[in-house]
C-alpha positions in Angstrom: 34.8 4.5 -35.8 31.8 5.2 -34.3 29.9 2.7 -36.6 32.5 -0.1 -35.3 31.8 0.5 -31.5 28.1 0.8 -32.0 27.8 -3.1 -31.4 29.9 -3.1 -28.3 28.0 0.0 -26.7 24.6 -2.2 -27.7 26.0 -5.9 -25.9 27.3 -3.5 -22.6 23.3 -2.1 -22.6 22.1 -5.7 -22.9 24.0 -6.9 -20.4 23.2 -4.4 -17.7 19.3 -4.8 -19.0 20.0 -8.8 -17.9 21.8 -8.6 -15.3 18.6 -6.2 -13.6 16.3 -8.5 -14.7 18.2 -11.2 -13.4 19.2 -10.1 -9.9 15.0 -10.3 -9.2 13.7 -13.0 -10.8 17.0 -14.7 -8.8 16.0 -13.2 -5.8 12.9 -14.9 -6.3 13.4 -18.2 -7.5 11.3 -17.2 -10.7 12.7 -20.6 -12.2 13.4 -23.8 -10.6 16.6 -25.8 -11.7 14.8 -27.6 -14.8 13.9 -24.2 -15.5 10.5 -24.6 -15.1 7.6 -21.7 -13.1 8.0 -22.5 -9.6 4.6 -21.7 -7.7 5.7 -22.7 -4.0 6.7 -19.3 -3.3 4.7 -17.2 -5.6 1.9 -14.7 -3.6 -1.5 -13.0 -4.8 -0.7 -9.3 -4.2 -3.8 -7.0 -4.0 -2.5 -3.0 -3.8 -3.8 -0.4 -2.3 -3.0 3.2 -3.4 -2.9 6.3 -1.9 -5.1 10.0 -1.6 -5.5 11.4 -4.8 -3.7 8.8 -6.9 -4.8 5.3 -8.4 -4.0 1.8 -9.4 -1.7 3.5 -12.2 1.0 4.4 -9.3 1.5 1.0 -9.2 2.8 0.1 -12.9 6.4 -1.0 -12.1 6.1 -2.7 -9.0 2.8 -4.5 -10.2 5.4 -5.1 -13.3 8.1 -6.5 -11.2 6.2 -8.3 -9.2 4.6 -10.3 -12.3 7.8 -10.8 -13.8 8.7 -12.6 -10.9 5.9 -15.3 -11.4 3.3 -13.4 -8.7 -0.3 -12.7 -9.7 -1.4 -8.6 -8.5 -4.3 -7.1 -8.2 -4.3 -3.3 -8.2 -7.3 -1.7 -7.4 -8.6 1.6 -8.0 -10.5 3.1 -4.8 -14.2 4.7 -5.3 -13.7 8.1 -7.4 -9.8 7.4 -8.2 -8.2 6.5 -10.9 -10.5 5.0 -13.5 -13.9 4.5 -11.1 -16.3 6.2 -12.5 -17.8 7.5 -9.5 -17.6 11.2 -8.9 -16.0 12.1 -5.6 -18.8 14.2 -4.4 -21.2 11.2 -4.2 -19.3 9.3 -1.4 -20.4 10.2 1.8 -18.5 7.7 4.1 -14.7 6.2 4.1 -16.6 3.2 4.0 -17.9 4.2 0.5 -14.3 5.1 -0.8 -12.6 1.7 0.3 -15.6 -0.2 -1.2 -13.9 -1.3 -3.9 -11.3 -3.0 -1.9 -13.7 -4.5 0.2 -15.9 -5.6 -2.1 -12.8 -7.8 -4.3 -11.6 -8.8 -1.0 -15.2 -10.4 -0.1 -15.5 -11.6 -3.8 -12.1 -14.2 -3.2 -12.2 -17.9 -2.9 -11.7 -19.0 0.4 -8.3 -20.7 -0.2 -7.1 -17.5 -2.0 -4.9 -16.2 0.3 -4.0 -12.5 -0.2 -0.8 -9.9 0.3 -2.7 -6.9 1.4 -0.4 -3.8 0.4 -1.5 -0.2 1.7 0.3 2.8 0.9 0.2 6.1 2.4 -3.7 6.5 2.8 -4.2 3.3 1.8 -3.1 1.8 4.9 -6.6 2.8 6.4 -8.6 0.6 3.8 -6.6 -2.4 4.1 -7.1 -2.1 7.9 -10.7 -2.3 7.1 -10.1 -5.4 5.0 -8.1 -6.7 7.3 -10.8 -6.5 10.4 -13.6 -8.0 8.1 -11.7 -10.7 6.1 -8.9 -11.5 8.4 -8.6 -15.5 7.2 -8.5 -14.2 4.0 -5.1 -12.5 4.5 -1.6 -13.6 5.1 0.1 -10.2 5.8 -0.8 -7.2 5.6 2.2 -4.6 3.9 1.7 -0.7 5.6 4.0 1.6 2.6 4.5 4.8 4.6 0.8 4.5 5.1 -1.5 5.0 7.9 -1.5 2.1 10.3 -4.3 2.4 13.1 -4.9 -0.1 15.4 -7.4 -1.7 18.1 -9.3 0.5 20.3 -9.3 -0.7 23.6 -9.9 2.4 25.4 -9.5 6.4 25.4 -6.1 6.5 24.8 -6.3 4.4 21.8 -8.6 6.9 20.7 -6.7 9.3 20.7 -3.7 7.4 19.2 -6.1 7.1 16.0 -6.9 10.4 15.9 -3.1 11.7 15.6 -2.8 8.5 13.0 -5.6 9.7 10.8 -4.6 13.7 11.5 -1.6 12.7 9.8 -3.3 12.9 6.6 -5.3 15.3 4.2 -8.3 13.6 4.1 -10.1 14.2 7.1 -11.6 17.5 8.3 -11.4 18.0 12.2 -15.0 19.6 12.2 -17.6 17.3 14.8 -19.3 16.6 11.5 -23.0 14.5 11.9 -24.7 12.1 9.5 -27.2 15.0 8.7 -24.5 17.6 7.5 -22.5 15.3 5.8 -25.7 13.9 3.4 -27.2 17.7 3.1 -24.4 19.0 1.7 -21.2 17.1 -0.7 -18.0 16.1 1.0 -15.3 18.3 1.0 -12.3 18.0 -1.7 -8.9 18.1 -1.6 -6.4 17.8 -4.4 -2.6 18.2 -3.9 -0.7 21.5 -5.6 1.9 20.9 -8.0 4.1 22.0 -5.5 3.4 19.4 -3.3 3.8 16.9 -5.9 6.7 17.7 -6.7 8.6 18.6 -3.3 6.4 16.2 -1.3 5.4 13.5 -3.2 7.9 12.7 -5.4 11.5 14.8 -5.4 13.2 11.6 -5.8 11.3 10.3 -8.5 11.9 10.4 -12.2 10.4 13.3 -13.2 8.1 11.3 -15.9 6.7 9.4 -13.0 5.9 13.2 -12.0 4.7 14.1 -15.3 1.8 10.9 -15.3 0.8 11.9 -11.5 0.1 15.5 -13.0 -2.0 14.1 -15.8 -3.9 11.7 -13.7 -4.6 12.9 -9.8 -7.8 13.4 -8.9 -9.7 15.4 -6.4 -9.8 12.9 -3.2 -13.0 13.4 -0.8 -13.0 14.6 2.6 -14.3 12.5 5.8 -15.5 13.6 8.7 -12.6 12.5 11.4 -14.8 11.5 14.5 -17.4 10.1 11.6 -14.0 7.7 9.7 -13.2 6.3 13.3 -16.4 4.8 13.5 -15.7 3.2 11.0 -12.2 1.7 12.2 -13.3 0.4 14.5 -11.1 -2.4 14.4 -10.5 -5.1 17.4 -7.6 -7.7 18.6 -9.6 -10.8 17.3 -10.1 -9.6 14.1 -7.8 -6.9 12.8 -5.1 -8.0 15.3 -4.6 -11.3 14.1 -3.5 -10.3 10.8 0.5 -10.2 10.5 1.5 -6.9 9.6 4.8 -5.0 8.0 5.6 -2.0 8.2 8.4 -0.1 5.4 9.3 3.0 6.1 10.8 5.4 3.0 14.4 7.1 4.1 13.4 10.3 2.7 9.6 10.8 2.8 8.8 13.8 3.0 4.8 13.7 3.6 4.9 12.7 7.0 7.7 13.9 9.6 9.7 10.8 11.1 8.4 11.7 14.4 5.0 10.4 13.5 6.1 7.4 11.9 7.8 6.3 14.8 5.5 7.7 17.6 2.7 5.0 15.3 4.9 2.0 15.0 5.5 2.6 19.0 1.7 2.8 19.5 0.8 -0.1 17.4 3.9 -2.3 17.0 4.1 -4.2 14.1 5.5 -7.8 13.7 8.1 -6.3 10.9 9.9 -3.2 10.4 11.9 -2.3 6.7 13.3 0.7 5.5 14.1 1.6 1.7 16.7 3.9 1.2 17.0 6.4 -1.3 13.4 6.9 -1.4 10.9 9.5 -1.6 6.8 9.2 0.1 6.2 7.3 -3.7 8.9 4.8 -2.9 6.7 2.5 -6.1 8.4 5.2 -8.2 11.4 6.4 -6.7 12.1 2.9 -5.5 10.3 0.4 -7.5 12.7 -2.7 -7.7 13.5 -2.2 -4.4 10.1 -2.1 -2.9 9.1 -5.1 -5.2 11.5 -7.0 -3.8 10.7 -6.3 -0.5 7.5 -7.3 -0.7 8.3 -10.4 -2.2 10.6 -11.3 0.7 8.2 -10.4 3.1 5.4 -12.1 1.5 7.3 -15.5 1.1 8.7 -15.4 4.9 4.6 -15.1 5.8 4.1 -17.6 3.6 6.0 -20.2 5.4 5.1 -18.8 8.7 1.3 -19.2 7.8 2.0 -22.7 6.6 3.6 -24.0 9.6 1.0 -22.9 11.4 -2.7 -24.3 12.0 -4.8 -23.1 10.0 -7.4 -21.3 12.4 -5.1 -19.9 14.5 -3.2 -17.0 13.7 -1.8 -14.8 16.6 0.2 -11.9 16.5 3.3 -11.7 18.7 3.8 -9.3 21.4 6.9 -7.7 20.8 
């Protein structure tokens, strides 16, 4: 018996497998109706991860996203993932993010990027962003830090609750001299944290590979980092930016989040349910479909537009 409903078990798996794979690439218009690779709609995604973590968190969305006819770039930060450098030789945030800055500088100048920051991310793409503006046609902040222009002291402070939000700044008034006599400060997150913070919504081999492949993530000066973000309206501001929040995140209280988008308004606000701070695992078909959505409405918005002039709305 069991032999005879062996097949039938095996076309019901199928058929679910499909239909998944399906229900994006549709989404997507992955085919035209000749069946032929359409390329109107199709996006350069660069990605961005987050403290501690590396291009490796992004294996199934950068999957999806491919599968859907879009070329990704993930890039590991200085000292993460696979960079070789050790993260008691950067002295600077500019240092950490050079990576990112460096392939973002390295693009044609008709290649047209989807910037995608998550979580601590967000601050290097904000760099990007103020330094290679016509190079980007929307900037993606996943749960992720999301600073904006300072235009005066209360925008100062605004940045300093922004980057406070995270682990890898110290508070001390730290100088150029202390921070090249002596190594950064590192931080690494407890397998507690992982687990309860990170990713309790995720499968747990998602958890497993994060275990195996963290590393230590250096610690900048706070006063020292917003130096270097310095980042103004003509630049940094005339880069369309989203904004997707994850339901259940439980990194950074929803307080925050708010009080930031409030503070510095983006020109789109999403929300994925169901999803932890890691919403590329808990969440990865969803988010990759987000992003495609969002990346082909900028698409057509940056097309209709001249090419030169690229101003944000005040919402």
């Amino acid at each position: 018996m069991q032999k005879l409903l062996l097949p039938f078990f095996l076309l019901i798996f199928l058929s679910f497998s499909t239909q998944t794979q399906t229900s994006f690439l549709f989404h997507h218009g992955h085919h035209d109706n000749d069946g032929h690779d359409s390329q109107s709609n199709k996006s350069h995604f660069v990605l961005v991860h987050g403290a501690c973590l590396g291009a490796w968190s992004w294996y199934q969305v950068t999957t999806f996203l491919q599968t859907a006819g879009h070329k990704v770039t993930a890039v590991d930060m200085a000292a993460a993932g696979i960079d070789p450098t050790q993260p008691e030789s950067l002295t600077s945030l500019t240092d950490y993010f050079q990576p990112l800055l460096n392939f973002t500088e390295a693009l044609q100048a008709d290649d047209k990027i989807v910037l995608v920051g998550h979580s601590l991310g967000g601050l290097g793409i904000s760099m990007a962003m103020e330094r290679f503006p016509e190079k980007i046609s929307v900037a993606i902040f996943v749960t992720a830090a999301m600073p904006g222009p300072i235009i005066g002291f209360q925008s100062i402070e605004e940045q300093k609750t922004t980057l406070g939000m995270y682990k890898a700044f110290h508070k001390g008034d730290d100088t150029k001299s202390e921070v090249s006599k002596k190594p950064p400060r590192l931080f690494m997150f407890s397998e507690e944290e992982l687990e309860t913070k990170l990713f309790p919504l995720s499968p747990p081999q998602d958890l497993t590979l994060a275990r195996t492949l963290v590393r230590p993530q250096a610690m900048f000066g706070l006063l020292e980092s917003m130096k270097e973000l310095r980042l103004s309206k003509e630049n940094y501001g005339s880069v369309k930016r989203a904004f997707i929040i994850s339901q259940n995140d439980k990194m950074t209280s929803k307080f925050m989040v708010w009080a930031m988008l409030l503070l510095n308004k983006p020109d789109r606000v999403e929300e994925v349910h169901g999803s932890d701070h890691m919403v590329m695992t808990s969440k990865p078909l969803e988010l990759a479909q987000l992003l495609g959505t969002i990346a082909q409405d900028y698409a057509a918005f940056s097309s209709s537009t001249s090419s030169s002039t690229f101003v944000r709305d005040d919402l």
